[in-house]
N, C-alpha and C positions, 0 to 999 in steps of 0.2 A: 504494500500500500504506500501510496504515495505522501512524503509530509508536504503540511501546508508550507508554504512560501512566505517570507514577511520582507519588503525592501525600505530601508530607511532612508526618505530621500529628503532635499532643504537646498537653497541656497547654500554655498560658499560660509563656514566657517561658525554655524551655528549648535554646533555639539554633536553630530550625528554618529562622528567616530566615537565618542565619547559614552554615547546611550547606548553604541553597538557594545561596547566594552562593559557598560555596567549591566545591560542585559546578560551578557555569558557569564558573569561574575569572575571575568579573564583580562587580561590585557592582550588583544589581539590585535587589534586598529592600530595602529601612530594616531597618535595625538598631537596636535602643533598649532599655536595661534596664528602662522601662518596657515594662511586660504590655499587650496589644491593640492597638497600636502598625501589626499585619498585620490589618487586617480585611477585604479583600478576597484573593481568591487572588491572586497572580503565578504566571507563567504562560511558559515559554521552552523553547527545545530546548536540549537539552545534548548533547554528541555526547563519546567515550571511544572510541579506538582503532576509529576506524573505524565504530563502533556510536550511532545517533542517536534520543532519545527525548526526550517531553517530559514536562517537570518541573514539577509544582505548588506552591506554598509554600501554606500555609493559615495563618491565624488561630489559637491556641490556644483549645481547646478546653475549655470549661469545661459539663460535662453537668449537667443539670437545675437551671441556672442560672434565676434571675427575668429578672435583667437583660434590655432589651430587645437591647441591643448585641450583648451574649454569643449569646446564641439564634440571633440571625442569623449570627454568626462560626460557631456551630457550625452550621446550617443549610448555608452554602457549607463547610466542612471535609467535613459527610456527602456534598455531591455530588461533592466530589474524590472521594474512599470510593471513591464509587457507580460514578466513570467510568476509574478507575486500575486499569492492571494487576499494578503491586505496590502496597505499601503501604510505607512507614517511617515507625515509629513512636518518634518522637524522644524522649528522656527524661534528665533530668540526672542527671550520675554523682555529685554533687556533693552534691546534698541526696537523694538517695536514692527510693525509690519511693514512690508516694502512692497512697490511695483513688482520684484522678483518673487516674494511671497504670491505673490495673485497670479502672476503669469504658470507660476510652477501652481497653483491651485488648479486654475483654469484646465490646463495639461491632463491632470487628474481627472478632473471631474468628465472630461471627453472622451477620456478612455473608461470611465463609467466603472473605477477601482473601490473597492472598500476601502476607505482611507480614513484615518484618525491624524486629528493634527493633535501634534505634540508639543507642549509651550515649556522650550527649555530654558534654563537658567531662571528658573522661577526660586529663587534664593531663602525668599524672606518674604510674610506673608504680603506687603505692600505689593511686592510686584508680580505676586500670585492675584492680585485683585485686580491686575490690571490684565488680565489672558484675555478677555472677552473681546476686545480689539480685533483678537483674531478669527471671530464669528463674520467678519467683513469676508472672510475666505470663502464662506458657503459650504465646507464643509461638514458641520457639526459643533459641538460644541468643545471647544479645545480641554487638550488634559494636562495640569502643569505637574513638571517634575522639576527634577535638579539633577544629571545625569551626574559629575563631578560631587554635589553631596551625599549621593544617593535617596534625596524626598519623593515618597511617592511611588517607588518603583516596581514594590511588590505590587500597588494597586493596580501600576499600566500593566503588569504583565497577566494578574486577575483577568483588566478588562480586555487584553488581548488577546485571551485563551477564549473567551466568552465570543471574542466574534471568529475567531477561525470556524472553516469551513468543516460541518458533520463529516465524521470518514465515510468513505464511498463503503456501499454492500456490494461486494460480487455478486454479480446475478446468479441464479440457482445452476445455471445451464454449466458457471464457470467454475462452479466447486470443485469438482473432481477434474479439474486443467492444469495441468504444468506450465504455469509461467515459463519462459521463453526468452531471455533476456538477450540481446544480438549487438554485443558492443566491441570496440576495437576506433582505432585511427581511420579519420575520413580516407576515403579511396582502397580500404584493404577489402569492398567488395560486400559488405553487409546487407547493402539493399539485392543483391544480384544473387545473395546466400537466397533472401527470405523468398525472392521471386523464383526461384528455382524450387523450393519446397513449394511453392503455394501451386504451381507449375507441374507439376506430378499428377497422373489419371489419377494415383490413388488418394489423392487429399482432396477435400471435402470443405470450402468454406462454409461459417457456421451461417446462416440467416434467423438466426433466432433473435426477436430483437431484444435490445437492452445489453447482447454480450458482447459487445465492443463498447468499451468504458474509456476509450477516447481515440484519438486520430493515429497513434501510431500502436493500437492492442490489434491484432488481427487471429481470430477466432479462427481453428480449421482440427480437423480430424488427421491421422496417419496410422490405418492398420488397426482402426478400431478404439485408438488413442487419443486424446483429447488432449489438445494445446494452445496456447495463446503466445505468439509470435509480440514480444516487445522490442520494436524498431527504434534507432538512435540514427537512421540513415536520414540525410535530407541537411543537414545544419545550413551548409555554404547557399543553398537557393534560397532559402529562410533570411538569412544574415548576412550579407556579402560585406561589410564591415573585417578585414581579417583580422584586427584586432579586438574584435566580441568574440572570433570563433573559438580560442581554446577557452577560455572560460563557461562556454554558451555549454562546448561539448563537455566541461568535466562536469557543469550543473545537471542538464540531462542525462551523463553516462549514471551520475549519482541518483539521480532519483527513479531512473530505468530501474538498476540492481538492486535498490531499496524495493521493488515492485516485482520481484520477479523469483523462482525458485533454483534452476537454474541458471547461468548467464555463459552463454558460448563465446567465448571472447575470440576475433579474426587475429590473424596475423599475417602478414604478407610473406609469403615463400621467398621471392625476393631478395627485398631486404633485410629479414630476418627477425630478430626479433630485438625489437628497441625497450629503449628505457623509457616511452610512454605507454608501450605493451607489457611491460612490466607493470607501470605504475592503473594502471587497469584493470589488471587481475588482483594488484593487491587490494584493491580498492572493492574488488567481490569479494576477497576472502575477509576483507577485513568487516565488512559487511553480516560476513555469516553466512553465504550463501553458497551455492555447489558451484563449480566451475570444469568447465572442460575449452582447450585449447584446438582449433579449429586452424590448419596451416592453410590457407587461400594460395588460390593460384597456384596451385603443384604441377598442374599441365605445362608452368613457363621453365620448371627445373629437368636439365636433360640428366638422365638417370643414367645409373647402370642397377645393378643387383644389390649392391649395398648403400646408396643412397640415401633412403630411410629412414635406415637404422645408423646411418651415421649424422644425418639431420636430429635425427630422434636422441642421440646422445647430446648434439650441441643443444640441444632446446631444457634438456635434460638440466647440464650442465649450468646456462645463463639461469634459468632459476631455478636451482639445487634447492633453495627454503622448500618450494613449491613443487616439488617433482612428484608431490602423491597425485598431479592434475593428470586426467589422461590428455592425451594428444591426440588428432585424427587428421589426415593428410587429406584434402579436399580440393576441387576444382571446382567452385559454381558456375562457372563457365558450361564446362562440359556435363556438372554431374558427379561427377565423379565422387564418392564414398559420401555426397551428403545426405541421403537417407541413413548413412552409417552413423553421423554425425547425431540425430535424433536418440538412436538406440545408445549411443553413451549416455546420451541425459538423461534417458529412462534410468539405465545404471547408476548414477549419479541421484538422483532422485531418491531412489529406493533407498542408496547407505544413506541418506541424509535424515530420513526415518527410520533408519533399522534400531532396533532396541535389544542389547544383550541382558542374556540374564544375570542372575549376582552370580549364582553358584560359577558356571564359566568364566565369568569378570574373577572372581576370586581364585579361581585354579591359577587364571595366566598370572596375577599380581604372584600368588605363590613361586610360581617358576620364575617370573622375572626378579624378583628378591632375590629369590636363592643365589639367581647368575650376578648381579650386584646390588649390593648394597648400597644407598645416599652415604655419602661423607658425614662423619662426625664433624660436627659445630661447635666451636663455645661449648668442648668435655662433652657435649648431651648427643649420644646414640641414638638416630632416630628411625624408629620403626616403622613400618605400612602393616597396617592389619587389615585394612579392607577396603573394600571398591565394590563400587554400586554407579549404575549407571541413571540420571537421575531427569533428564533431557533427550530431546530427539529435535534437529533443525535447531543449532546445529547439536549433533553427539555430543552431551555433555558428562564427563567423569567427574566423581568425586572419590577422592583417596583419600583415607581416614587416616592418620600419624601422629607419633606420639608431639611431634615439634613440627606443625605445619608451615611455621613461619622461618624453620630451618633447612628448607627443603631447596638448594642450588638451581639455577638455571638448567645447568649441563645436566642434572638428575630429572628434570622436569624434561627437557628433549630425548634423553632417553625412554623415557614411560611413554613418552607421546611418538617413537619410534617406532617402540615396540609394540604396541597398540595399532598401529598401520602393517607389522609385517603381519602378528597375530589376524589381526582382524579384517583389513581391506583399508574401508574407508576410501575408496577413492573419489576424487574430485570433492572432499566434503571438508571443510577445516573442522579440528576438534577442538575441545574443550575444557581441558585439565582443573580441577578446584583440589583444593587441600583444606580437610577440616581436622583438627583435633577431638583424637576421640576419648 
């Protein structure tokens, strides 16, 4: 499921990095009384009593500016605009409203956003009494804070949880579907993957209505199987700006793999595989979700007999963390193994549900003790007495010990090693806990 959206947007220098920072209760933003200081977004989830949503900071906005800087600042501010489910419209309580306050009002109010203006720098009750100024905006009724004091904050975040948008029901038709996540670098062929599966006598779009729950879910059958195809294809038609496009695509790769059960991540035969195809899969596994490795274009590599298998080792190799991911050599061009490509994510699937039992969890823990032992700590000997398996999406372990907060890194990649030979797990990241028993 998808989190809601929230972008913080204001003129030039009126706290908005500021609110972004005391909303995460982090310092992530720069902060600086010089103006432009944010020219790209920042970009994080912020979570409030249970309630978890991501948060944009933008640039101040300076409209029908020459400046080339400005332009572009307000260029990414309109795509936050464009892809947020609320708006905050930040503004200083301090010097009061501007021609820029109304123009950036105005902007909002045409694109027909949920928007809350925000009156910062509201210090001290005098100049909390003076917010109403900004009812000239037509937005609503302003909410003051003090982002730098912290006055007020819990309250905007209350009232900001109260208007995000009800989560989406999957439709009844989608329950039993494999999300389908189809993510990778523009051009390594994702749209020509999914057109190629939709493209097969044996697939079945769905027409049932309601199960397509937005513009890039595509509902279809394979072999009696039910899936829901989630697309990241298309950015550059969308946004010809090329300075929106990496941010555009790592907001959408993000909110695809948050939506999805498994994510097929492409990679280009070619070129092989980079450090933004790296930074893609970690961004599933780190997610929690299943992942399998899809080489594109394998019809442009001239082979002989061992090819493959010696691809197969370099892929191996560049991410050794990740090498529990399977891999599958593919052409969408031609076809070639991508019906195969489905049947790992069934596999995949399955261990990401699979649940062992204790008595088995306990024999393996028993043998794997026996072969070593965690390092003694601080004189204290510490023991594994048990394991139970207590999660499924993702496999989650707990190990019971005498000193759970003794327990090494290097001892923790071991269990979680041996745990992948013992058991599989593939394409699934797991999940290690250590309680005292």
């Amino acid at each position: 499921m998808n989190l809601p959206t929230i972008a913080i947007v204001g003129r030039p220098n009126v706290g908005k990095s500021s609110l972004f920072n005391r909303l995460l209760r982090k310092k992530v933003a720069v902060v600086h009384p010089r103006s432009g200081i944010t020219r790209d977004r920042n970009y994080a989830v912020c979570d409030w009593n249970g309630v978890d949503f991501h948060l944009i900071d933008t640039g101040g906005i300076v409209p029908d500016s020459r400046d080339a800087m400005e332009r572009l600042i307000a260029d990414q501010a309109e795509f936050a605009i464009h892809e947020a489910d609320l708006v905050l419209l930040v503004v200083d309580t301090q010097t009061g409203s501007d021609q820029t306050d109304e123009q950036i009002a105005r902007l909002l109010f045409k694109a027909g956003k949920n928007t809350m203006v925000v009156a910062n720098k509201a210090d001290n009750e005098l100049l909390e009494s003076q917010i109403y100024e900004f009812m000239r905006l037509g937005l609503g009724d302003p909410f003051p804070v003090s982002a730098t004091a912290g006055l007020n904050i819990g309250e905007l975040l209350d009232e900001i949880v109260k208007r995000l948008p009800a989560p989406e029901e999957a439709a009844e038709e989608m329950e039993s579907a494999i999300r389908v996540a189809v993510v990778g670098r523009p051009n390594v062929g994702k749209s020509s993957f999914i057109n190629r599966l939709l493209g097969e006598n044996r697939l079945i779009v769905s027409d049932v209505a309601g199960t397509t729950r937005d513009a890039v879910d595509t509902p279809f059958e394979f072999e009696g199987r039910k899936y829901v195809l989630v697309d990241t294809a298309g950015l550059r038609r969308r946004y010809k700006v090329s300075e929106n496009v990496e941010f555009y695509t790592n907001l959408r790769t993000n909110r695809t793999i948050e939506n999805c059960d498994v994510a097929v991540v492409l990679i280009d035969a070619v070129e092989g595989v980079t450090a933004q195809d790296q930074h893609i899969l970690s961004d599933v596994l780190e997610n929690r979700r299943g992942a399998v490795i899809a080489v594109n274009k394998w019809d442009l590599i001239e082979k002989t007999d061992k090819t493959a298998d010696e691809y197969l080792v370099r892929v191996k190799e560049t991410l050794a963390h990740d090498s529990f991911v399977p891999v599958v050599f593919i052409s969408a061009l031609t076809g070639q193994r991508v019906t195969k490509a489905l049947a790992i994510v069934d596999r995949v699937h399955e261990q990401n549900y699979r649940k062992l039992s204790t008595s088995e969890l306990n024999r393996f823990l028993q043998e794997v003790y026996g072969r070593r032992k965690p390092p003694a700590r601080l004189g204290k000997f510490i023991q594994m007495k048990y394991l139970t398996q207590t999660e499924t999406a993702p496999p989650t372990f707990v190990f019971f010990t005498s000193h759970p907060e003794l327990v090494d890194k290097s001892y923790i990649q071991y269990l979680n090693n041996q745990l992948r030979e013992e058991f599989g797990f593939e394409g699934v990241p797991i999940r290690l806990k250590f309680r005292r028993k």
